[in-house]
C-alpha positions in Angstrom: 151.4 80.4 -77.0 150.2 76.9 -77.7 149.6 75.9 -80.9 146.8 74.3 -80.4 145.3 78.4 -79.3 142.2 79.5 -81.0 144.0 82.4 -81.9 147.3 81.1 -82.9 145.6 78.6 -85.3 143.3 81.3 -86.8 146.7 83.9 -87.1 148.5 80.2 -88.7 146.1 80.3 -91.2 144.9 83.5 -92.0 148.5 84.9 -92.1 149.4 83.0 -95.1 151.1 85.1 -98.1 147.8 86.0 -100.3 144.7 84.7 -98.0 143.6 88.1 -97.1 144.3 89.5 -100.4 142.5 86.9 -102.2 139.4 87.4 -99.5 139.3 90.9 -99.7 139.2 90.8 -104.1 136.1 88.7 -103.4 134.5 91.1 -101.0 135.0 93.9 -103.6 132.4 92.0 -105.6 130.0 92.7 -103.4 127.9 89.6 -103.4 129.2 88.9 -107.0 130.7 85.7 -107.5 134.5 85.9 -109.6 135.9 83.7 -111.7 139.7 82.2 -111.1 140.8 84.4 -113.9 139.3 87.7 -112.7 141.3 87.2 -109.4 144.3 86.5 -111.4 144.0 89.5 -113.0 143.6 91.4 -109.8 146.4 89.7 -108.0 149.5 89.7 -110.5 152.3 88.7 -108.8 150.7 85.5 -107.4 151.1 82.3 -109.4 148.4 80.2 -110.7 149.3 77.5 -108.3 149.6 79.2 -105.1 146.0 80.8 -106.6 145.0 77.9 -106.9 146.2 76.6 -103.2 144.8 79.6 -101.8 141.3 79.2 -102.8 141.3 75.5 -102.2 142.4 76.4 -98.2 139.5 79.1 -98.2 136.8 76.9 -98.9 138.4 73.9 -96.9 138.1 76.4 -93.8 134.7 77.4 -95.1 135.3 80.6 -96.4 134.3 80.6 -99.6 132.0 78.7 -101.7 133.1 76.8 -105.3 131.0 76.6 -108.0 131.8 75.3 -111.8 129.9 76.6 -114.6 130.3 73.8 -117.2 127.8 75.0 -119.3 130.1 76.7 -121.1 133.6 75.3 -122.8 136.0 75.7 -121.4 134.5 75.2 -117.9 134.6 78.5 -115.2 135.8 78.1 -111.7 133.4 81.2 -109.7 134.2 82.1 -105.9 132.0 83.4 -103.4 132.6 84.6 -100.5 130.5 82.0 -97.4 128.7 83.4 -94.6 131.6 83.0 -92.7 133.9 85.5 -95.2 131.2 88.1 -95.3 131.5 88.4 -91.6 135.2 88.0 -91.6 135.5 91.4 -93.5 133.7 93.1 -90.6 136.6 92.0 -88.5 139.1 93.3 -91.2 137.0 96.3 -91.6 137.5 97.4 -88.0 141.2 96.1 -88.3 141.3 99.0 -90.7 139.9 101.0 -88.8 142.2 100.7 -85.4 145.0 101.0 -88.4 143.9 104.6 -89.5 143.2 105.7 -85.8 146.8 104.5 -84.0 149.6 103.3 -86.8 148.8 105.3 -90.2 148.0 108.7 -91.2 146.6 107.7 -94.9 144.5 110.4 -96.2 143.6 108.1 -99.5 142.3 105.4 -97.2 141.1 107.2 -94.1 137.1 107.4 -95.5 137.2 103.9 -94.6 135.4 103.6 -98.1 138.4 103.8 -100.4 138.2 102.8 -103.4 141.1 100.3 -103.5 139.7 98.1 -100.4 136.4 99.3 -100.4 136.1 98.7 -96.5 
């Protein structure tokens, strides 16, 4: 595959450690904008920085929208997901879907409305 592949640079980027994670705590908001703090909070094990790098890739692809609310002190960094990363979850959505119906037998997750994804 050349790299230069509309599907080899999307799978280059989007495969990153965290991007979908971070995409799909954003589309659990449903419509609601987060704060770099309450994704955090959701995602643990990832470091500040790579947080941080994450998000800044996301909206540099177009993504995600950022917004800072300095009206109050200290200022909050909110996320929301763009056009483009409402429509993306569609496309993980039926990922999820192909997953249920050929690789995993996951009760939990089969109402392709869990709770945990929310897809």
């Amino acid at each position: 595959m050349h790299s230069n592949c509309t599907v080899y640079k999307t799978m280059d980027f989007l495969g990153k450690r965290w991007t979908l994670l971070i995409l799909l705590e954003l589309y659990k908001g449903r419509e609601e904008t987060r704060r770099f703090s309450e994704l955090k909070g959701k995602l643990p094990d990832i470091t500040p920085k790579m947080l941080s790098s994450r998000l800044k890739e996301l909206e540099r692809e177009g993504m995600i929208e950022h917004t800072i609310d300095d009206s109050t002190k200290p200022s909050k960094s909110m996320y929301t997901l763009t056009q483009s990363g409402k429509e993306f979850m569609a496309v993980i959505g039926d990922i999820k879907s192909w997953a249920l119906r050929w690789k995993f037998d996951d009760p939990v997750c089969g109402s392709l409305e869990c709770k945990d994804c929310q897809l």
